[in-house]
Backbone atoms as SQL, in Angstrom:
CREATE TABLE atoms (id INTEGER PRIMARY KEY, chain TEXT, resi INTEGER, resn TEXT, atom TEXT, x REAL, y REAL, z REAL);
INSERT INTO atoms VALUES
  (1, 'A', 1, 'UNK', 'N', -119.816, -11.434, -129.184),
  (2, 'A', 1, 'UNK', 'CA', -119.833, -11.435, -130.634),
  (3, 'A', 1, 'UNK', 'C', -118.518, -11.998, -131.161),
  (4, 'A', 2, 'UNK', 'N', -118.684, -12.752, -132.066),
  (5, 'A', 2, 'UNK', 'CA', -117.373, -13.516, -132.617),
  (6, 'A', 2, 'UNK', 'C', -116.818, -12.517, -133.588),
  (7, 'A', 3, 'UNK', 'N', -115.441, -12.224, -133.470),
  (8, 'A', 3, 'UNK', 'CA', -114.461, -11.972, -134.714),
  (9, 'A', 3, 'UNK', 'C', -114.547, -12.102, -135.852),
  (10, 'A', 4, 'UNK', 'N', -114.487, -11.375, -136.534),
  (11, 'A', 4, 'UNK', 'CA', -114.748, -11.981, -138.026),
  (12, 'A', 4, 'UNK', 'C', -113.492, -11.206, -139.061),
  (13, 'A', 5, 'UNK', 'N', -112.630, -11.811, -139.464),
  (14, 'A', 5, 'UNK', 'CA', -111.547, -10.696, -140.316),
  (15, 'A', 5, 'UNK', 'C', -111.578, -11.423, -141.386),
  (16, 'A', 6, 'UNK', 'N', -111.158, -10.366, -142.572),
  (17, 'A', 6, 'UNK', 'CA', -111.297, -10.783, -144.227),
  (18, 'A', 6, 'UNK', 'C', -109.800, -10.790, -143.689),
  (19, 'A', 7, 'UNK', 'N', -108.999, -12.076, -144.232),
  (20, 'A', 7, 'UNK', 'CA', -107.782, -12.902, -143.974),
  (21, 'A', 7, 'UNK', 'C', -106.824, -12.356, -145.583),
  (22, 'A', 8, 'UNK', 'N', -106.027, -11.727, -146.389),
  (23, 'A', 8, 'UNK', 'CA', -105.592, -11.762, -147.550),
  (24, 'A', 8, 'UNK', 'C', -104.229, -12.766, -147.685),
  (25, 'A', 9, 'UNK', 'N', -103.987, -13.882, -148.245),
  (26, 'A', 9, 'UNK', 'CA', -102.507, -14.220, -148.606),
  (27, 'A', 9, 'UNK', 'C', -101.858, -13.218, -148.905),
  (28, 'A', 10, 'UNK', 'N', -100.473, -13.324, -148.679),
  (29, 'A', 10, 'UNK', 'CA', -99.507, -12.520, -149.182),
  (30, 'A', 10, 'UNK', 'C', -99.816, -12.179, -150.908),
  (31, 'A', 11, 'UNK', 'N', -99.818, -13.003, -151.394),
  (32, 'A', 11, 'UNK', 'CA', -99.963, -12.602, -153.080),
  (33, 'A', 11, 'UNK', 'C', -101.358, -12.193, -153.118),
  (34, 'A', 12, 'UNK', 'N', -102.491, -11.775, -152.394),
  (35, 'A', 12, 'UNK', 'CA', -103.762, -11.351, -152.788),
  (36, 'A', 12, 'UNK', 'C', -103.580, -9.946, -152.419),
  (37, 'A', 13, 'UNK', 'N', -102.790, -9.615, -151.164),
  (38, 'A', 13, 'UNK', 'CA', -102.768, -8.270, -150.528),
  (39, 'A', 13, 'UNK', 'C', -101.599, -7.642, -151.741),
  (40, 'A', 14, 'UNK', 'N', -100.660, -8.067, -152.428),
  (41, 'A', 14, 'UNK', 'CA', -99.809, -7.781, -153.264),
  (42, 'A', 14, 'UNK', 'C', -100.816, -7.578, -154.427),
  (43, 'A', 15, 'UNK', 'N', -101.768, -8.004, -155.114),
  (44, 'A', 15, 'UNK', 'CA', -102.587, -7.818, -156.206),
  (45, 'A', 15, 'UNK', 'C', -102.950, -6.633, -155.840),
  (46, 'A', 16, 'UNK', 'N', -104.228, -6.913, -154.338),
  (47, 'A', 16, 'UNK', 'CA', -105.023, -5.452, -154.086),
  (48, 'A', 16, 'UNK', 'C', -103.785, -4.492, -154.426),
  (49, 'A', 17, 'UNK', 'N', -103.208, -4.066, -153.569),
  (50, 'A', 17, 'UNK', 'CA', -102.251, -2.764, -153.785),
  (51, 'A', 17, 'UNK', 'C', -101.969, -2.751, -154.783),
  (52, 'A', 18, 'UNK', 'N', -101.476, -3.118, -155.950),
  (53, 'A', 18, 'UNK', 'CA', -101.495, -2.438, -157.591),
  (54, 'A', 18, 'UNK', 'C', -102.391, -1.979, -158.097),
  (55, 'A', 19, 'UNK', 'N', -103.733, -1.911, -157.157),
  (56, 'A', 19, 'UNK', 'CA', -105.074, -0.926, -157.627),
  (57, 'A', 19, 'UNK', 'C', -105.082, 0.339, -156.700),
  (58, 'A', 20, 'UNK', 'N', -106.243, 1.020, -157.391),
  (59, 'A', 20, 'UNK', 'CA', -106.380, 2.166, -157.796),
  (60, 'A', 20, 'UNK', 'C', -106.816, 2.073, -156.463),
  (61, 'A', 21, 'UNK', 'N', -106.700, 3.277, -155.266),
  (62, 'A', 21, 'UNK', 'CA', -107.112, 3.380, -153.990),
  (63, 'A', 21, 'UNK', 'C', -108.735, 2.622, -154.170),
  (64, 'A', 22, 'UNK', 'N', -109.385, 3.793, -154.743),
  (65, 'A', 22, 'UNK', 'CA', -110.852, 3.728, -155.626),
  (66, 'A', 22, 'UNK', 'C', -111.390, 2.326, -155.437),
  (67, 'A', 23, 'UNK', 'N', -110.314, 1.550, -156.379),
  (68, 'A', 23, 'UNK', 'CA', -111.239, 0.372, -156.501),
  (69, 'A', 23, 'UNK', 'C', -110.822, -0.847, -155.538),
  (70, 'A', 24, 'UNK', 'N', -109.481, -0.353, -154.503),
  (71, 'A', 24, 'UNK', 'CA', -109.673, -1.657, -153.519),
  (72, 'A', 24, 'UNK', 'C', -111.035, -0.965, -152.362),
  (73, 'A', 25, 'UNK', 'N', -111.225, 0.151, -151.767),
  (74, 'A', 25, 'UNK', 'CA', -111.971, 0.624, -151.105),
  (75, 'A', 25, 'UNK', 'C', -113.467, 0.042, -152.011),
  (76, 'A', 26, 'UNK', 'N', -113.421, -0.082, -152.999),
  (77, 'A', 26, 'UNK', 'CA', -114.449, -0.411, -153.918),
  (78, 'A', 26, 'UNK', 'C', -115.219, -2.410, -153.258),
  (79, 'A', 27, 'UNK', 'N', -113.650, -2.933, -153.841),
  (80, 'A', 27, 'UNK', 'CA', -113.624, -4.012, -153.326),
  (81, 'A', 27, 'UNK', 'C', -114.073, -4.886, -151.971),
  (82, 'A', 28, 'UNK', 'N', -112.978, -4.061, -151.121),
  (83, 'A', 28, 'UNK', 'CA', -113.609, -3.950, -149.452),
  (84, 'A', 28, 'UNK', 'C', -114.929, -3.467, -148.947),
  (85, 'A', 29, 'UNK', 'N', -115.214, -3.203, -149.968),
  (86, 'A', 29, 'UNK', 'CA', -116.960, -2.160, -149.208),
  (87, 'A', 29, 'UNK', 'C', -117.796, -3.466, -149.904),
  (88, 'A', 30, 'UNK', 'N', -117.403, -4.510, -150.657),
  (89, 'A', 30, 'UNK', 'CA', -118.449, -5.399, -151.370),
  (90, 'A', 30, 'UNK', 'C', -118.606, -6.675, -150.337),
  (91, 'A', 31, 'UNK', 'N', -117.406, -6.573, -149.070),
  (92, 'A', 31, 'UNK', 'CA', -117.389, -7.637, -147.909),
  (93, 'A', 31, 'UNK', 'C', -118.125, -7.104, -146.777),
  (94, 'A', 32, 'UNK', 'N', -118.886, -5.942, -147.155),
  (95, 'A', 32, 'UNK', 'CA', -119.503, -5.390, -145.959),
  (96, 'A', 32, 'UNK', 'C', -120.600, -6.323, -145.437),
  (97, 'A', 33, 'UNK', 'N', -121.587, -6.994, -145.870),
  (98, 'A', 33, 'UNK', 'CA', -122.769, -8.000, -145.246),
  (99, 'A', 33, 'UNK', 'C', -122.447, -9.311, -145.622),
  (100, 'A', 34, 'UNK', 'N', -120.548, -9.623, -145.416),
  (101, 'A', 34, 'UNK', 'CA', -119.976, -11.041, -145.460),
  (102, 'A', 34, 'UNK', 'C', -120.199, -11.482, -144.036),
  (103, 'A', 35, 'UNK', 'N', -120.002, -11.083, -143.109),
  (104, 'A', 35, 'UNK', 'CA', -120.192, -11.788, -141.791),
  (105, 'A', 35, 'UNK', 'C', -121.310, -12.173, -141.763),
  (106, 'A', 36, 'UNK', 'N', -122.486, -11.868, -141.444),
  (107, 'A', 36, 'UNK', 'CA', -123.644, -12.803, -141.107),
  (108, 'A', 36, 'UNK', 'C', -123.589, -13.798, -142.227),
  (109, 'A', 37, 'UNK', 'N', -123.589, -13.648, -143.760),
  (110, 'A', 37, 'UNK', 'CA', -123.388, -14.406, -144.910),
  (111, 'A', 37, 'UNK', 'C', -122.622, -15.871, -144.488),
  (112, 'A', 38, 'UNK', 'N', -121.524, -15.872, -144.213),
  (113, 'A', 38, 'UNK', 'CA', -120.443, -16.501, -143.758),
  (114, 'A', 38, 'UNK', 'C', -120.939, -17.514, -142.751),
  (115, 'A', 39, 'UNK', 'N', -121.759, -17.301, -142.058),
  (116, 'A', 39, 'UNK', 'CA', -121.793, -17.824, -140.662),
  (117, 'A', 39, 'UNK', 'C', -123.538, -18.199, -140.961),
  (118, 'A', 40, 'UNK', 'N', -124.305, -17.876, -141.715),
  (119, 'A', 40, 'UNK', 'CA', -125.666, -18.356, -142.019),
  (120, 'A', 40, 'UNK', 'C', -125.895, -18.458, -143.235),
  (121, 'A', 41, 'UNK', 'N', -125.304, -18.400, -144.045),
  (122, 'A', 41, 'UNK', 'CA', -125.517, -19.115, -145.473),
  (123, 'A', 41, 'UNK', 'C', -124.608, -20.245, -146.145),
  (124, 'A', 42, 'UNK', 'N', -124.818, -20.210, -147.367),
  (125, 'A', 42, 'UNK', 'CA', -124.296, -21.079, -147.947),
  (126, 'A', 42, 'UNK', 'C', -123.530, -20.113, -149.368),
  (127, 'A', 43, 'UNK', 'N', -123.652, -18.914, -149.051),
  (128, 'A', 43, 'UNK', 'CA', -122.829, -17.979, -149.800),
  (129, 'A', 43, 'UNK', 'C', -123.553, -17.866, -151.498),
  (130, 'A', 44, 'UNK', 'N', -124.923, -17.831, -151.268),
  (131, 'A', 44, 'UNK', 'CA', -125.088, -18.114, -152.385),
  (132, 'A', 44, 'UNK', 'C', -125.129, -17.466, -153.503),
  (133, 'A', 45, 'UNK', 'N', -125.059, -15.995, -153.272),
  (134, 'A', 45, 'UNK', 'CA', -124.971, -14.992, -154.049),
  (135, 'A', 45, 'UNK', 'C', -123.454, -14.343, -154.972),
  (136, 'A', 46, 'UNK', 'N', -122.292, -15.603, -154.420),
  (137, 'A', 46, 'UNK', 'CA', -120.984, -15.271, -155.105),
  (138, 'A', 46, 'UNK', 'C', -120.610, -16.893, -155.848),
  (139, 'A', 47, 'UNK', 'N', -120.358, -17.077, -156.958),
  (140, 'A', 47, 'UNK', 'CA', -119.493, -17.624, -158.003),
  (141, 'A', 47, 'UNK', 'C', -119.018, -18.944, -156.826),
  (142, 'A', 48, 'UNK', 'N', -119.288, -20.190, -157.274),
  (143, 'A', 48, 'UNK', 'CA', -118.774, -21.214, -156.322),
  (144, 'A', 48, 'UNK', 'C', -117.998, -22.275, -157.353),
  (145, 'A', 49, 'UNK', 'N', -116.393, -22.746, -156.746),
  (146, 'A', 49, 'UNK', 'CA', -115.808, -23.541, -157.195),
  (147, 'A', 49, 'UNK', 'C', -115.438, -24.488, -156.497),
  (148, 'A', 50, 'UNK', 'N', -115.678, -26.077, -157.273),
  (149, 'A', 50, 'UNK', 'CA', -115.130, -27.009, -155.948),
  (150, 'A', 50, 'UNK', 'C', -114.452, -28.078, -156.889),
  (151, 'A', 51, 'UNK', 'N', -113.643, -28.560, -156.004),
  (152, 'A', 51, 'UNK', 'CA', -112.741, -29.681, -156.771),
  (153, 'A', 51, 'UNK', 'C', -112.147, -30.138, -154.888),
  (154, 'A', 52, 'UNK', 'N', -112.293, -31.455, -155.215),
  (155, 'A', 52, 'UNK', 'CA', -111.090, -32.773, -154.186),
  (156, 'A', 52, 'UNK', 'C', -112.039, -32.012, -152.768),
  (157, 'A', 53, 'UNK', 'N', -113.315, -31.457, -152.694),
  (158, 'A', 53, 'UNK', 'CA', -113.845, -31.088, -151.474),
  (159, 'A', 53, 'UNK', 'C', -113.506, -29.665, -151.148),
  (160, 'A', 54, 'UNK', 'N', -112.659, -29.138, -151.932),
  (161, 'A', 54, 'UNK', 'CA', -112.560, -27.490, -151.725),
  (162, 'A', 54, 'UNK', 'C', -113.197, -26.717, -152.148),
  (163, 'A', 55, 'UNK', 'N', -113.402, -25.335, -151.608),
  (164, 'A', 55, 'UNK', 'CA', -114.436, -24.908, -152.326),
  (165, 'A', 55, 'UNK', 'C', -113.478, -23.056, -151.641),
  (166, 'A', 56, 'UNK', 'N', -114.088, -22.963, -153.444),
  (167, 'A', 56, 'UNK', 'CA', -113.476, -21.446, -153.204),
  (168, 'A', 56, 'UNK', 'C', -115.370, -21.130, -153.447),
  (169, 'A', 57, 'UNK', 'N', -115.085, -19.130, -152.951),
  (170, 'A', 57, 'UNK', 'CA', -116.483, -18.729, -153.796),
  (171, 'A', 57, 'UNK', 'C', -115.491, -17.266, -154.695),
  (172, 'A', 58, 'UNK', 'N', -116.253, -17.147, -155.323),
  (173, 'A', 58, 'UNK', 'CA', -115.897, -16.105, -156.550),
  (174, 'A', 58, 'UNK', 'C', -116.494, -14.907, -156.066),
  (175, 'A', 59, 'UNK', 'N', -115.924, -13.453, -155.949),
  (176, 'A', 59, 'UNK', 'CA', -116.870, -12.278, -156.112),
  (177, 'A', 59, 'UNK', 'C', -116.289, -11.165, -157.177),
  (178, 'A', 60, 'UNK', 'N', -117.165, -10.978, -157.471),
  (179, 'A', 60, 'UNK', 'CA', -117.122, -10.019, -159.201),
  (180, 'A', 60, 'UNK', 'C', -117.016, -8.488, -158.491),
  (181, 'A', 61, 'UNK', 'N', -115.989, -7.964, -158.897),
  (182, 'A', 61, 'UNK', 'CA', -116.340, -6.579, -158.722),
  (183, 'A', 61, 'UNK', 'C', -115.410, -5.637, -159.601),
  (184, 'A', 62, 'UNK', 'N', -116.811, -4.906, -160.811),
  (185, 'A', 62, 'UNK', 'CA', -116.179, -4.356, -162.142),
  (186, 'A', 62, 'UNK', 'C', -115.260, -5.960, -162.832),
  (187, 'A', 63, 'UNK', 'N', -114.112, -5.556, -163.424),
  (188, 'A', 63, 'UNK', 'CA', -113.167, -6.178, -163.964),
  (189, 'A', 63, 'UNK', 'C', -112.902, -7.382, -163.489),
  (190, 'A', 64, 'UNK', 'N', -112.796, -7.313, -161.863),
  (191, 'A', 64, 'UNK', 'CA', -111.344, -8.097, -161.065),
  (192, 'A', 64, 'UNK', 'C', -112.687, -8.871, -160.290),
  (193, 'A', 65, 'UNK', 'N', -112.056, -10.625, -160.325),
  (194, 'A', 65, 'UNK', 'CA', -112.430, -11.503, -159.758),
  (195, 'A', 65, 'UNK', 'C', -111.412, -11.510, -158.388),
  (196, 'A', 66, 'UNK', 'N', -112.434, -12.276, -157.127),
  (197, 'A', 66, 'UNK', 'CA', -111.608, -12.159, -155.898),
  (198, 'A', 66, 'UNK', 'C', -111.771, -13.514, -155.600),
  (199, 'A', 67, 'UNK', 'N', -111.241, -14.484, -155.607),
  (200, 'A', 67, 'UNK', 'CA', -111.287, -15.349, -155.079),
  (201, 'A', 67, 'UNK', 'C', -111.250, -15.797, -153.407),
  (202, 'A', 68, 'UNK', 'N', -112.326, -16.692, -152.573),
  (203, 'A', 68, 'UNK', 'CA', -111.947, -16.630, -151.038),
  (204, 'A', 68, 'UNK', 'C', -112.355, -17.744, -150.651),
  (205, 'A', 69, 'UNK', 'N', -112.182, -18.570, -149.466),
  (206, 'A', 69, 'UNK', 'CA', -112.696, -19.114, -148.826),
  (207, 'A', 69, 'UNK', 'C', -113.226, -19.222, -147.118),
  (208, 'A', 70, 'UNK', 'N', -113.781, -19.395, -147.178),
  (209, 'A', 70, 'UNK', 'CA', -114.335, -19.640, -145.478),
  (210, 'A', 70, 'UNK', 'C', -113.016, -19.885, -144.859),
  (211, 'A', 71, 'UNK', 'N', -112.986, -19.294, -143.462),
  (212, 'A', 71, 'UNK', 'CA', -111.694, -19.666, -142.789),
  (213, 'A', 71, 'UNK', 'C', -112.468, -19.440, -140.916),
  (214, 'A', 72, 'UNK', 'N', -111.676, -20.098, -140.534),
  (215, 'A', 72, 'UNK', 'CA', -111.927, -20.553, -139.323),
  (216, 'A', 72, 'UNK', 'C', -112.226, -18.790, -138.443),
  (217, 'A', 73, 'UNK', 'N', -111.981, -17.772, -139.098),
  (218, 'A', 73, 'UNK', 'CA', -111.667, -16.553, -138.343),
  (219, 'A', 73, 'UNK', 'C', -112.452, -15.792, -139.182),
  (220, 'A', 74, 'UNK', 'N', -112.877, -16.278, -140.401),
  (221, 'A', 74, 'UNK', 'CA', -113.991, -15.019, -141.014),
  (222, 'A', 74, 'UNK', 'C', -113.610, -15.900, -142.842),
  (223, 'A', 75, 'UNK', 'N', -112.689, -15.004, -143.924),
  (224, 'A', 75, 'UNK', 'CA', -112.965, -15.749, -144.904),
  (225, 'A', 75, 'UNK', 'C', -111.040, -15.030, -145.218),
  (226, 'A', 76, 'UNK', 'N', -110.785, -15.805, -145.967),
  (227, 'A', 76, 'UNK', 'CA', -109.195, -15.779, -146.363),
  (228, 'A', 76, 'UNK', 'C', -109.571, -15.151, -148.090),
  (229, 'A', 77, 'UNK', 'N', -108.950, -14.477, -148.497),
  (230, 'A', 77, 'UNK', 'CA', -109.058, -14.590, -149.902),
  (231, 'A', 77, 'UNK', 'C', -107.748, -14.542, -150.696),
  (232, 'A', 78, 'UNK', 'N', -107.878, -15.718, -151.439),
  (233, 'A', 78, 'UNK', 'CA', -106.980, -16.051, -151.966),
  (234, 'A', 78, 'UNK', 'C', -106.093, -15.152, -152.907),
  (235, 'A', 79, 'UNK', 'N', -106.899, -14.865, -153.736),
  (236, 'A', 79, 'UNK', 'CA', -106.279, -14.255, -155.206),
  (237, 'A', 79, 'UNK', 'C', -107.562, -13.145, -155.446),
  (238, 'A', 80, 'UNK', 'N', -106.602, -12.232, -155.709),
  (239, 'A', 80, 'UNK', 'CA', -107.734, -10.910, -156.471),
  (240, 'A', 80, 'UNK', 'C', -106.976, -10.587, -158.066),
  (241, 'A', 81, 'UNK', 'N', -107.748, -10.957, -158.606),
  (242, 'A', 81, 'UNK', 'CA', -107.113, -11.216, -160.705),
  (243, 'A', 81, 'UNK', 'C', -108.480, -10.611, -161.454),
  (244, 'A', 82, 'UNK', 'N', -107.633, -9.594, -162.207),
  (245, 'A', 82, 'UNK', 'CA', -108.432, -8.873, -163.305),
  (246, 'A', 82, 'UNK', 'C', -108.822, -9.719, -164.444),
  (247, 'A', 83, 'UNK', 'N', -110.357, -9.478, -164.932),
  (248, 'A', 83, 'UNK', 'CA', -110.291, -9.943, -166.104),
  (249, 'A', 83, 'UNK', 'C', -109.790, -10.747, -166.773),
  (250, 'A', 84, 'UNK', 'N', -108.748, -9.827, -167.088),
  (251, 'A', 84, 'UNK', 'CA', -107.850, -9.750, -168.478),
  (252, 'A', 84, 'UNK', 'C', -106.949, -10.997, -168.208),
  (253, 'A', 85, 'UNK', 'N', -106.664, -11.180, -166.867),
  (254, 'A', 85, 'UNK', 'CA', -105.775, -11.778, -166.018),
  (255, 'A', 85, 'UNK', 'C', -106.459, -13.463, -166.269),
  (256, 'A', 86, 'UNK', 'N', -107.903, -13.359, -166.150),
  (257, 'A', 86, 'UNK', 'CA', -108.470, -15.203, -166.055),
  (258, 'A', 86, 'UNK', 'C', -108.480, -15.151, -167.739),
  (259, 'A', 87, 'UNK', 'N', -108.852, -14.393, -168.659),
  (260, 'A', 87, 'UNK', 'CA', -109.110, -14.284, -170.141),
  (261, 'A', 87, 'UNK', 'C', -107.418, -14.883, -170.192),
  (262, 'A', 88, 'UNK', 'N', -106.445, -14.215, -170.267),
  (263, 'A', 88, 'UNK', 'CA', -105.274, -14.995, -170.771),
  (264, 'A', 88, 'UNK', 'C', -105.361, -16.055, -170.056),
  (265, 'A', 89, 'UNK', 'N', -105.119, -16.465, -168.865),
  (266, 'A', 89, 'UNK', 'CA', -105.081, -17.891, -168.259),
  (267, 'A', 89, 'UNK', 'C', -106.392, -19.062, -168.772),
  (268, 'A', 90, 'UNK', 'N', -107.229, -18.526, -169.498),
  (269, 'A', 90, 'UNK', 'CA', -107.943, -19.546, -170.051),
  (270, 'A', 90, 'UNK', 'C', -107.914, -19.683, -171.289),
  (271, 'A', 91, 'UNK', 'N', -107.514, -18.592, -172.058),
  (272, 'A', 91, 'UNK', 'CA', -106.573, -18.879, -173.236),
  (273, 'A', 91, 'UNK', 'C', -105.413, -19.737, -173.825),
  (274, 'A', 92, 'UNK', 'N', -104.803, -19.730, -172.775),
  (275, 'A', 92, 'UNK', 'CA', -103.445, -20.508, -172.305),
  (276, 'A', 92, 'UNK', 'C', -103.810, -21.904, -172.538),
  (277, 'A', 93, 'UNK', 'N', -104.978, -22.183, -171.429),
  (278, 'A', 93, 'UNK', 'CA', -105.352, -23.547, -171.418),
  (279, 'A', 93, 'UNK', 'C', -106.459, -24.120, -171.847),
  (280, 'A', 94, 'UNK', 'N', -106.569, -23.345, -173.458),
  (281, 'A', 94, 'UNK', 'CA', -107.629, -23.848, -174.326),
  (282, 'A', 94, 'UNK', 'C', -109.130, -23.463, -173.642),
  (283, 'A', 95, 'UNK', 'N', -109.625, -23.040, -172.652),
  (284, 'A', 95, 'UNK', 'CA', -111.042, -23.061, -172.440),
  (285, 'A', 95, 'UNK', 'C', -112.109, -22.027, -172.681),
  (286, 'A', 96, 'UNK', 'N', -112.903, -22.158, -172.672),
  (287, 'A', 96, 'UNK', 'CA', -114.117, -21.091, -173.064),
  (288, 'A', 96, 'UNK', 'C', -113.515, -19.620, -172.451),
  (289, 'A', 97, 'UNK', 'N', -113.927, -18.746, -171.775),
  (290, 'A', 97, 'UNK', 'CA', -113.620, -17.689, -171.321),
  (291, 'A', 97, 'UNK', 'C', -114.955, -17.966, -170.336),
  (292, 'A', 98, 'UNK', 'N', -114.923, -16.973, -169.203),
  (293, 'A', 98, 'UNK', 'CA', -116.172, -16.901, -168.254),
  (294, 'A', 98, 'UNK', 'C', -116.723, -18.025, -167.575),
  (295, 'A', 99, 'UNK', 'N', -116.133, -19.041, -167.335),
  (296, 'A', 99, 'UNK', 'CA', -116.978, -20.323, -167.195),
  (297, 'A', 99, 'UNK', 'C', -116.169, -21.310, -165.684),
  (298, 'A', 100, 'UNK', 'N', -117.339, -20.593, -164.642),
  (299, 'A', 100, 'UNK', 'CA', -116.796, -21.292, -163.420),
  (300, 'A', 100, 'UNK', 'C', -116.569, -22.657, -163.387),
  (301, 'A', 101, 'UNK', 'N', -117.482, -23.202, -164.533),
  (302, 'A', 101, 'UNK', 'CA', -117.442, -25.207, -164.313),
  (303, 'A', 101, 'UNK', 'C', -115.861, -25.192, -165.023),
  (304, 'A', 102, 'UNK', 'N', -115.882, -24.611, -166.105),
  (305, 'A', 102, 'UNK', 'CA', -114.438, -24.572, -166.702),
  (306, 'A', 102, 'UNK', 'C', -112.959, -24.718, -165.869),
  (307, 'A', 103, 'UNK', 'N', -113.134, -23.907, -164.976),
  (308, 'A', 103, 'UNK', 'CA', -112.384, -23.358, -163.912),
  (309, 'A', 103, 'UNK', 'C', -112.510, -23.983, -162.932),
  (310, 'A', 104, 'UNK', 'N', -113.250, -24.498, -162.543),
  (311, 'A', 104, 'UNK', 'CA', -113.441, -25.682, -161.366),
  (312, 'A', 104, 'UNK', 'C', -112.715, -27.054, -161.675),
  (313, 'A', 105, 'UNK', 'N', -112.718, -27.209, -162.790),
  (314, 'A', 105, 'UNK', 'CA', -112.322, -28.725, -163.768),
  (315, 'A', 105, 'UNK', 'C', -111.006, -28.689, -163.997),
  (316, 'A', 106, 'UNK', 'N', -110.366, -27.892, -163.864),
  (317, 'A', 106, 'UNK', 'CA', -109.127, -27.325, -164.378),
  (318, 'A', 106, 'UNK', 'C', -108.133, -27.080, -163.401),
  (319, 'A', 107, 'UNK', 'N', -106.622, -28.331, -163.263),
  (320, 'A', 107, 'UNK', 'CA', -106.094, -28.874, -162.106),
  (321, 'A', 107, 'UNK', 'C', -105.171, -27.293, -162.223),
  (322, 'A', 108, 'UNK', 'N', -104.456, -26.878, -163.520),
  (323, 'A', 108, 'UNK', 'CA', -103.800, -25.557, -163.806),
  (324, 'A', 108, 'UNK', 'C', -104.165, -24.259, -162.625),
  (325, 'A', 109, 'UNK', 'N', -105.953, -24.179, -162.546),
  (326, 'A', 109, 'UNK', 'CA', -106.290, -23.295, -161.893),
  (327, 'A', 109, 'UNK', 'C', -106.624, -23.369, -160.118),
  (328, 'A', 110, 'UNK', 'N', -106.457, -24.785, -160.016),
  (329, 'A', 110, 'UNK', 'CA', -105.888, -24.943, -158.681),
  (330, 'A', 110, 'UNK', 'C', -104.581, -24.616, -158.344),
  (331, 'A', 111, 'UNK', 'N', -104.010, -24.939, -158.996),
  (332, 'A', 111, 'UNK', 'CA', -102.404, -24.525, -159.091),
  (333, 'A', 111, 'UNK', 'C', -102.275, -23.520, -158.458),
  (334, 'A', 112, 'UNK', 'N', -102.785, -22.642, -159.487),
  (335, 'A', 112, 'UNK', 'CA', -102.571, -20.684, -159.509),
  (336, 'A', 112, 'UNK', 'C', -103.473, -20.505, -157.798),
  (337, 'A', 113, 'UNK', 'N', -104.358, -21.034, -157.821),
  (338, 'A', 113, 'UNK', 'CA', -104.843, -21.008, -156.421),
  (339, 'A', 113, 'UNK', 'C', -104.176, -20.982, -154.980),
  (340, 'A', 114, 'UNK', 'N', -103.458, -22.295, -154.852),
  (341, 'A', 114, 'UNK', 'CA', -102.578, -22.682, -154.041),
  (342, 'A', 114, 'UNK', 'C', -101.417, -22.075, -154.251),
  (343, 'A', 115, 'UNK', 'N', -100.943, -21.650, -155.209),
  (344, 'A', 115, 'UNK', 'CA', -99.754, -20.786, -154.949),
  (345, 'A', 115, 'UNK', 'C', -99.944, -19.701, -154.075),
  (346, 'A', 116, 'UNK', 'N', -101.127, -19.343, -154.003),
  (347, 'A', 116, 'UNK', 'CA', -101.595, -17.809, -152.889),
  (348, 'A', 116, 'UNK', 'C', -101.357, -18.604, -151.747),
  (349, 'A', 117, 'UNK', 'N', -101.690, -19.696, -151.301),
  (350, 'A', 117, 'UNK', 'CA', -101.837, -20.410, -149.921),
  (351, 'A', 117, 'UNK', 'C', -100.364, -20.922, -149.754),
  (352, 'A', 118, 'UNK', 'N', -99.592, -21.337, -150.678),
  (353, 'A', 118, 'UNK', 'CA', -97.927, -21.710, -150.442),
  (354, 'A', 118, 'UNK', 'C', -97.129, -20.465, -150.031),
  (355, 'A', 119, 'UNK', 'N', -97.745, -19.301, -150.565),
  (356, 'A', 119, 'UNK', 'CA', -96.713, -18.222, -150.082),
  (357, 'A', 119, 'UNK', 'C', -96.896, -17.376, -148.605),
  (358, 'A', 120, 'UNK', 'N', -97.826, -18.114, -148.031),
  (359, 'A', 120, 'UNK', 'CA', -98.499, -17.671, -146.407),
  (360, 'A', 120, 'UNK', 'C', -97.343, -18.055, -145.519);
């Protein structure tokens, strides 16, 4: 049986821990039927963003968006951001609120992306 580990950047494992025990155990229990997912789908049941061939997928849980991608060892996740957290950042940069095409289109929110992957 192959390995499979949920991978966190330094700045995603720094997000989780400013939550509430509650809701990272909350969080982690929503990656429970990610392995077979991962490895036989196309992930279709979480939020998908792509730009230049990358592709994050989105998972909603309560408030806080988790951002991740497929990784050679199971799935890395980038950034875990509340709400409130994408509402100002799309405020900032003029766009609708809620809107993955928004956010996909938007070089700013690659940025914020790759900063999770620069600090590895």
């Amino acid at each position: 049986m192959h390995l499979f580990q949920i991978i966190f950047t330094p700045i995603a494992a720094a997000e989780l821990s400013k939550l509430s025990k509650e809701l990272q155990l909350q969080i982690l229990g929503e990656f429970r039927g990610l392995p077979h997912e991962v490895i036989s789908t196309e992930l279709e049941r979480f939020g998908k963003l792509e730009r230049a061939g990358h592709v994050l997928h989105r998972l909603r849980v309560g408030d806080h968006r988790i951002y991740f991608e497929r990784h050679d060892l199971g799935v890395l996740v980038q950034r875990v951001l509340s709400k409130n957290t994408l509402k100002d950042f799309l405020y900032r940069q003029g766009l609708p609120t809620g809107e993955d095409e928004a956010l996909q289109d938007n070089p700013k929110f690659w940025e914020l992306m790759q900063s999770a992957r620069a600090a590895r």
